[in-house]
C-alpha positions in Angstrom: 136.5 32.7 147.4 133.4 32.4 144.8 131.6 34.9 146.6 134.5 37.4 146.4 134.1 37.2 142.6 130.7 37.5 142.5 131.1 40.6 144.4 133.7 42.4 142.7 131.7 41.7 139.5 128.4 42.3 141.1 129.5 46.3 141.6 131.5 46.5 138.3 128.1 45.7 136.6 126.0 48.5 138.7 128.7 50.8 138.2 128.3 50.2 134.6 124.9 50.5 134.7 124.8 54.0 136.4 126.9 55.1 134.0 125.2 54.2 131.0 122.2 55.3 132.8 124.1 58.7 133.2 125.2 58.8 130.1 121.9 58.5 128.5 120.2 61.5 130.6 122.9 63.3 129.4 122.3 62.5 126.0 118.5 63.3 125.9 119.6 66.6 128.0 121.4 67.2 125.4 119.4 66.5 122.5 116.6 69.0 124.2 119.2 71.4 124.3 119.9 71.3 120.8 116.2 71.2 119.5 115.7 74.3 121.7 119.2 76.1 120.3 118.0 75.6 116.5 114.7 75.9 116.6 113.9 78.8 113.8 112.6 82.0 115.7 110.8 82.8 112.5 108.8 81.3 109.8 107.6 83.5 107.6 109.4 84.5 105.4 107.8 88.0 103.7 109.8 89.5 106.5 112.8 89.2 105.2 112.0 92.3 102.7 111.8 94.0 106.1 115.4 93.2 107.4 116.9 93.7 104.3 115.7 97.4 104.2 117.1 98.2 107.8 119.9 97.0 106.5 120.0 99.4 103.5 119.7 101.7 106.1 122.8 101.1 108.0 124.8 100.4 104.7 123.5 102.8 102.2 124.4 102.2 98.1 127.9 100.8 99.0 127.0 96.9 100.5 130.3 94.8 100.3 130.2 91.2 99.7 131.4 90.9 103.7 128.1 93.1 104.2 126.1 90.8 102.5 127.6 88.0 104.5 126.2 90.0 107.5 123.3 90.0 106.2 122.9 86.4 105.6 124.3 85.4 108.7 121.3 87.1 110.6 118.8 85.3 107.6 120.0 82.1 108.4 120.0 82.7 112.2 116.5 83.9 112.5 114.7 80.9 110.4 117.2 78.3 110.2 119.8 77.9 112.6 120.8 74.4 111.8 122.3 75.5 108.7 125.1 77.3 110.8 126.3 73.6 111.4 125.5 72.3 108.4 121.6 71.7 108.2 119.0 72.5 105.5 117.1 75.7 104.5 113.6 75.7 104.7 112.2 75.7 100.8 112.0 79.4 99.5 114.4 80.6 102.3 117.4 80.8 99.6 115.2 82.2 96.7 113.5 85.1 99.6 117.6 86.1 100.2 118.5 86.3 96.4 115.5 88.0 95.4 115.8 91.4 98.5 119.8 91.2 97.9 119.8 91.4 94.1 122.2 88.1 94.2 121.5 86.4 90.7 123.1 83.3 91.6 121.3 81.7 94.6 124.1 78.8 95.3 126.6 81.7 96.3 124.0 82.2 99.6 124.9 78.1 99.9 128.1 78.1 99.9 128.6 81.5 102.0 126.9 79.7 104.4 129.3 76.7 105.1 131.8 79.4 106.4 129.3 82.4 108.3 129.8 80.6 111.7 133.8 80.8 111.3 133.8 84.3 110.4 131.1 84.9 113.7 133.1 83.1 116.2 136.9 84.5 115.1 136.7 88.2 113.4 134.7 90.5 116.1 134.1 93.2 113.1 132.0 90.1 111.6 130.3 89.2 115.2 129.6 93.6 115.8 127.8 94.2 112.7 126.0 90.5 112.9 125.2 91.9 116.5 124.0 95.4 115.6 121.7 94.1 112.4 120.0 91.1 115.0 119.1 94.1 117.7 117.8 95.9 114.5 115.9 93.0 113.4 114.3 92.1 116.8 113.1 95.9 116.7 111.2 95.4 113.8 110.0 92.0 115.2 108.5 93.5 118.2 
């Protein structure tokens, strides 16, 4: 009867053990995936003079504040995606934005950002123009 125990208990623990083994190549799996999803895909920042002006271009004088959201968004994408889920800017990023949009107060691009990911993933007039201004964007990249 011992033995029967010791059995039972025997495969509980190397079920347990697979699984936490499981679990934990998941885990670094996953943690790969992330570092690879928000990684910035730029670093310097003098392009964002660039961007700005093909965006003058689709928007002409009249840029609402949702336009400038747009505009933003695609920033923020481009050199610091973490920030979509509630990471850091790199230093200057937030002064570069205010200084090609004409916004004086460079805490309105902070807290515009807590909310650019909600308006991406649930009004598809946001996600279109966010879309058209990124294939813009990568034009002028390559």
């Amino acid at each position: 009867m011992y033995s029967f125990k010791s059995q039972i208990s025997m495969e509980k623990v190397i079920d347990t053990i697979r699984s936490i083994k499981t679990a934990r190549m998941e885990l670094q799996k996953a943690i790969r995936n992330d570092k690879l999803a928000t990684s910035p895909q730029l670093t310097d920042l003098s392009f964002v003079e660039k961007f700005y002006n093909a965006f003058l271009e689709d928007k002409g004088d009249h840029i609402t504040v949702n336009d400038r959201k747009v505009f933003i968004f695609v920033v923020i994408y481009l050199y610091a995606p973490r920030k979509l889920f509630g990471g850091k800017m790199p230093h200057g990023m937030r002064r570069a934005i205010a200084n090609v949009a004409g916004i004086t107060c460079a805490s309105f691009i902070s807290s515009t950002s807590a909310e650019l990911l909600i308006l991406y993933t649930t009004y598809d007039d946001f996600q279109q123009e966010v879309d058209r201004l990124l294939n813009k964007v990568y034009s002028i990249i390559q």
